[in-house]
LUMKOLVEX-831019 format. One line per field, with one value per residue (C-alpha): residue number from 1; residue in three letters; x, y, z negated. Coordinates in steps of 0.02 Angstrom, whole numbers, plus 50000, padded with zeros to 5 digits. Layout:
N
nr: [NUM;...]
rest: [ala;...]
px: [X;...]
py: [Y;...]
pz: [Z;...]
***
This chain:
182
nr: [1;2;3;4;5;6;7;8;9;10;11;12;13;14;15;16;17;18;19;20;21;22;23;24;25;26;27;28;29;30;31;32;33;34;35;36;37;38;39;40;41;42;43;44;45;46;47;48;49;50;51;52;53;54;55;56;57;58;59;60;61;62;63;64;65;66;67;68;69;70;71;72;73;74;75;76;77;78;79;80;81;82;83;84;85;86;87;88;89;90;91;92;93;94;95;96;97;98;99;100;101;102;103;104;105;106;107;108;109;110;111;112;113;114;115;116;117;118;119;120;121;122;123;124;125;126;127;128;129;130;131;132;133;134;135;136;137;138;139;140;141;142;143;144;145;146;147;148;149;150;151;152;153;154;155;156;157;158;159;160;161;162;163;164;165;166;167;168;169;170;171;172;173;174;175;176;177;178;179;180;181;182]
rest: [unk;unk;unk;unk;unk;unk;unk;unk;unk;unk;unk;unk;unk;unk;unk;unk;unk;unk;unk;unk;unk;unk;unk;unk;unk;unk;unk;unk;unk;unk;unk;unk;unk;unk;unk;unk;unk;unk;unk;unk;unk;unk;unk;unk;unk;unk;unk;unk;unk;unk;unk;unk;unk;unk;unk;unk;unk;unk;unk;unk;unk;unk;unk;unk;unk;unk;unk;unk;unk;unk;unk;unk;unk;unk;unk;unk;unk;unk;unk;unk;unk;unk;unk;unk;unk;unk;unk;unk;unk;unk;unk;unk;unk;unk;unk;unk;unk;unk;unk;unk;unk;unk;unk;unk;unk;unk;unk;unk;unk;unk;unk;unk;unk;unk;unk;unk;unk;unk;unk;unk;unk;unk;unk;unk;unk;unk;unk;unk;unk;unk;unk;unk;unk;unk;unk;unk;unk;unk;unk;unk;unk;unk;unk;unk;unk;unk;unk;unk;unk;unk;unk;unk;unk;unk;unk;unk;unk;unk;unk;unk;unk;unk;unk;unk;unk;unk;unk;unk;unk;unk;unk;unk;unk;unk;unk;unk;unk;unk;unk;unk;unk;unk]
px: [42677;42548;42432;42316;42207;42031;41866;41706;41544;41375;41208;41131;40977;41069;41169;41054;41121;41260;41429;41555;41701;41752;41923;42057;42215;42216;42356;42444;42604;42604;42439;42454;42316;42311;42167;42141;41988;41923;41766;41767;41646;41527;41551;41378;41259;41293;41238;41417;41432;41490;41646;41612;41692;41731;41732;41677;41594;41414;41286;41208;41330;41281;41103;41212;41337;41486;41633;41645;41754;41721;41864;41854;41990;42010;41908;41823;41628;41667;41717;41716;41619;41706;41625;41680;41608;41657;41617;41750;41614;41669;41629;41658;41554;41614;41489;41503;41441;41351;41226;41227;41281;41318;41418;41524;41717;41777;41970;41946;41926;41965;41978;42087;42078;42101;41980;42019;41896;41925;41809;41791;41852;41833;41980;41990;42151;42168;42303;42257;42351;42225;42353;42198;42085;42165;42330;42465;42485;42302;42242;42109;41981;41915;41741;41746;41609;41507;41325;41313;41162;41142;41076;40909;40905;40907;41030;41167;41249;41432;41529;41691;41548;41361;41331;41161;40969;41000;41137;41212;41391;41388;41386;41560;41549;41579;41731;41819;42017;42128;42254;42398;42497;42659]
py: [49880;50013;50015;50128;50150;50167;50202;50156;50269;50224;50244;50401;50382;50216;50292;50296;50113;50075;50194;50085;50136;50047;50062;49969;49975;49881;49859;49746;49718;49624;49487;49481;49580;49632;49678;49712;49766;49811;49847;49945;49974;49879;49711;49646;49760;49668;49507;49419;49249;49113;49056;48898;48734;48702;48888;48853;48937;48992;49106;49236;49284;49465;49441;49426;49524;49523;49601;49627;49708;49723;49719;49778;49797;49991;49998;49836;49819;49654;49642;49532;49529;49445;49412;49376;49307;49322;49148;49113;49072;49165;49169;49247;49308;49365;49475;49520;49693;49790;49657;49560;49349;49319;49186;49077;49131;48932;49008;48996;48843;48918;49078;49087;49256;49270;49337;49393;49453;49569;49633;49791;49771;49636;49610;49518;49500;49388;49388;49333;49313;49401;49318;49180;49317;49499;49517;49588;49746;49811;49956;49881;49956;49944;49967;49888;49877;49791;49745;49740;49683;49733;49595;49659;49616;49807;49803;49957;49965;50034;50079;50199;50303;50292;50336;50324;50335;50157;50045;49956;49909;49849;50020;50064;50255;50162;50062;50231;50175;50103;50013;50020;49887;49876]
pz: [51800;51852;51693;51650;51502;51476;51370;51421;51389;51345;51481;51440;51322;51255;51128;50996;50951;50829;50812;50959;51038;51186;51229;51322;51443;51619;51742;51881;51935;52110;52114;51903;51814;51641;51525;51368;51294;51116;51046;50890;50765;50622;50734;50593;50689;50858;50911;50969;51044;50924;50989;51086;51070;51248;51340;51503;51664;51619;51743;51645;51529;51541;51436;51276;51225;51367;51453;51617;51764;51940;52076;52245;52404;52452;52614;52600;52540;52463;52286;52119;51962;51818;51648;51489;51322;51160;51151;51283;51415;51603;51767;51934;52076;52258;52353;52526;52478;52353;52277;52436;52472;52285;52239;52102;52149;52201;52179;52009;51924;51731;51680;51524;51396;51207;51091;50938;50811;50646;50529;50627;50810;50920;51051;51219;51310;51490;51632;51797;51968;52082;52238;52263;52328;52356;52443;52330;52455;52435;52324;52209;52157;51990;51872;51672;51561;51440;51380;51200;51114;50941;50788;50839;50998;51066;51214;51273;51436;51425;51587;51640;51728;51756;51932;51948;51862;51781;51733;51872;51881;52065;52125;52208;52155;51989;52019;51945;51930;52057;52055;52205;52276;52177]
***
């Protein structure tokens, strides 16, 4: 398995907010994709997502705390935004290019990961076979981060890399590891 691992930075100017460390490993071995992500720190200073009774697919995930990773073919503009609640809530977007024709991901109908939650890290885990929309013998391309909003309602935008003036994860100059066919 190609696998990598990672740690995701805070926007300039954002981190003033609680003490986090972002960390994780991702890799993929044919269409399967592995992540696992954990965020570290004094989890009662953040505003997490109850875990919900029924995790289900759910728009706006990304205005409460939230995971996310972004997926893209090597010389394609399309990609995928994936996001992840601590709750268990996901969902997944296709866009024909950066920011452009939007829409729910219809090849997946469930999204399953694991969340795990300690009194000082809180872990996500999730496998997914990626065969549904990118062929096993393209390079992906790939961006993770995550918004966290803190108990007070202050919000902090972590990413791999910041590529621009504001926090924006659809930018492709952000989609910082890759991932070969293999």
């Amino acid at each position: 398995m190609n696998s990598e691992r990672f740690s995701l930075k805070a926007f300039p100017g954002e981190e003033t907010g609680p003490v986090l460390a972002i960390t994780g490993t991702i890799g993929r071995r044919a269409n399967n994709l592995s992540l696992g992500i954990s965020l570290l720190g004094n989890l009662s200073e953040l505003s997490i997502p109850a875990p919900g009774e029924f995790p289900r697919r759910m728009d706006r995930l990304w205005e409460e705390t939230c995971l996310e990773f972004f997926l893209g073919e090597e010389g394609s503009e399309r990609y995928w935004e994936f996001n992840l609640s601590p709750a268990g809530h996901w969902n997944v977007y296709r866009f024909a290019s950066y920011r452009k024709a939007m829409r729910e991901e219809p090849a997946f109908a469930s999204l399953p990961f694991r969340v795990r939650t300690e009194p000082e890290a809180l872990r996500l885990s999730l496998d997914v076979d990626l065969g549904k929309i990118i062929p096993a013998e393209r390079t992906i391309e790939v961006a993770v981060s995550a918004v966290v909003k803190t108990a007070s309602g202050d919000t902090s935008h972590f990413a791999l890399v910041h590529p621009g003036p504001r926090p924006d994860f659809h930018r492709r100059d952000g989609f910082a590891l890759n991932l070969p066919a293999g």
